[in-house]
C-alpha positions in Angstrom: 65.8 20.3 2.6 62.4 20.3 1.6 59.5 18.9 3.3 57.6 16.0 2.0 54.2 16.3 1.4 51.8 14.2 3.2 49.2 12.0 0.9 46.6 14.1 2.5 47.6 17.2 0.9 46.1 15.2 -2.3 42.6 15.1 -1.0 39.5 17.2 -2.1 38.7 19.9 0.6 35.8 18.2 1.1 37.5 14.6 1.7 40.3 16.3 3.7 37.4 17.6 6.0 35.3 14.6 6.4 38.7 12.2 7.7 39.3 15.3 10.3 36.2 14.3 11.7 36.4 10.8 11.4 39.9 10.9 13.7 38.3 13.5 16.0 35.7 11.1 16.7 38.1 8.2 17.3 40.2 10.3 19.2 37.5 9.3 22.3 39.1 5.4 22.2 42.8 7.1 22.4 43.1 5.3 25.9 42.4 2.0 23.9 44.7 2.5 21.0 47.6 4.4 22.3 47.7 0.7 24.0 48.1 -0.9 21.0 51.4 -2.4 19.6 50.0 -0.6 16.2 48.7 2.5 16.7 47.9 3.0 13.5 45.7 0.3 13.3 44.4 0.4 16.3 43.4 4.3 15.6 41.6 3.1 12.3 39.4 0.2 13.9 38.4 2.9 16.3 37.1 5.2 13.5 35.4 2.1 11.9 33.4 2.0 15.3 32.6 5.0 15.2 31.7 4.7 11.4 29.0 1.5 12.6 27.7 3.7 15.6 27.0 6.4 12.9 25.6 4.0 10.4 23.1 2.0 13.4 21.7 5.7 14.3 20.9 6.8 10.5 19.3 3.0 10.6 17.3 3.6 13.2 15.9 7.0 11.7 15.4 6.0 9.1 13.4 3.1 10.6 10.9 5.6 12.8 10.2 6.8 9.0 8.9 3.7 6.8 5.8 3.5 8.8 4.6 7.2 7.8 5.8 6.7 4.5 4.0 3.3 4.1 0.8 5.2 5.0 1.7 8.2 3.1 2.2 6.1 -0.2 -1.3 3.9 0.5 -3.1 7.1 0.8 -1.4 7.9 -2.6 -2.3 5.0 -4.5 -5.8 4.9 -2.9 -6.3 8.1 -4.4 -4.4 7.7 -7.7 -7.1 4.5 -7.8 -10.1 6.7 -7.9 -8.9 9.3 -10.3 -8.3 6.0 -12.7 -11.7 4.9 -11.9 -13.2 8.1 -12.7 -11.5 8.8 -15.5 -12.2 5.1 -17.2 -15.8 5.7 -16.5 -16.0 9.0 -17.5 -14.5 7.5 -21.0 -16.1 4.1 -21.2 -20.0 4.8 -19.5 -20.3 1.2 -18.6 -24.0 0.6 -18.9 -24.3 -3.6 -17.7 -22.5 -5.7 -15.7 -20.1 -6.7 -18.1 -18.7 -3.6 -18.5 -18.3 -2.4 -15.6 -16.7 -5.6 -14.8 -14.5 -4.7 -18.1 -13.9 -1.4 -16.5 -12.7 -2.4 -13.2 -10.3 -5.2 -14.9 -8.9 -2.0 -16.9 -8.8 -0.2 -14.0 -6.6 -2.8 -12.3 -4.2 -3.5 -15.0 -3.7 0.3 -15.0 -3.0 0.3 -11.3 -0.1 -1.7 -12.1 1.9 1.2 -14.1 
């Protein structure tokens, strides 16, 4: 007789590979499921907290980055703000007030592209 193929035969290597180590990290609540009445479902909320522990430390990574990158992007627009102005008045030559206030109004509205 043969033997019947599991539905997990039908997953991508890649898939196959990543529920191995989703069970093998829920295997470390196997005191608290093998408990259970339903195993199965027991085993399955155990891989969902370890899924949320997972997701909580890429949170807090990426957390410890924003600040850097917050600076990193002022620095770039403080920059990119200065070329503009250069450029415009390397173009335009405002000679009065009134252009230069034209200028820096141009300027600005480019800023927002």
């Amino acid at each position: 007789m043969a033997e019947k193929e599991s539905w997990k035969d039908f997953l991508t290597d890649d898939a196959r590979e990543t529920l191995e180590g989703l069970l093998a990290a829920a295997r470390k609540h196997r005191g608290a499921y093998e408990q259970s009445d339903d195993k199965k479902v027991a085993l399955l909320w155990s891989a969902l907290i370890e899924m949320k522990k997972e997701l909580e430390e890429l949170k807090a990574h990426t957390c410890k980055l924003d600040e850097p990158f917050k600076a990193i992007v002022e620095v770039g627009e403080s920059e990119k703000k200065k070329a503009i102005e250069r450029l415009v008045t390397q173009i335009i030559k405002p000679v009065d007030q009134d252009s230069q206030e034209a200028t820096q109004k141009l300027v600005d509205s480019l800023m927002d592209f």
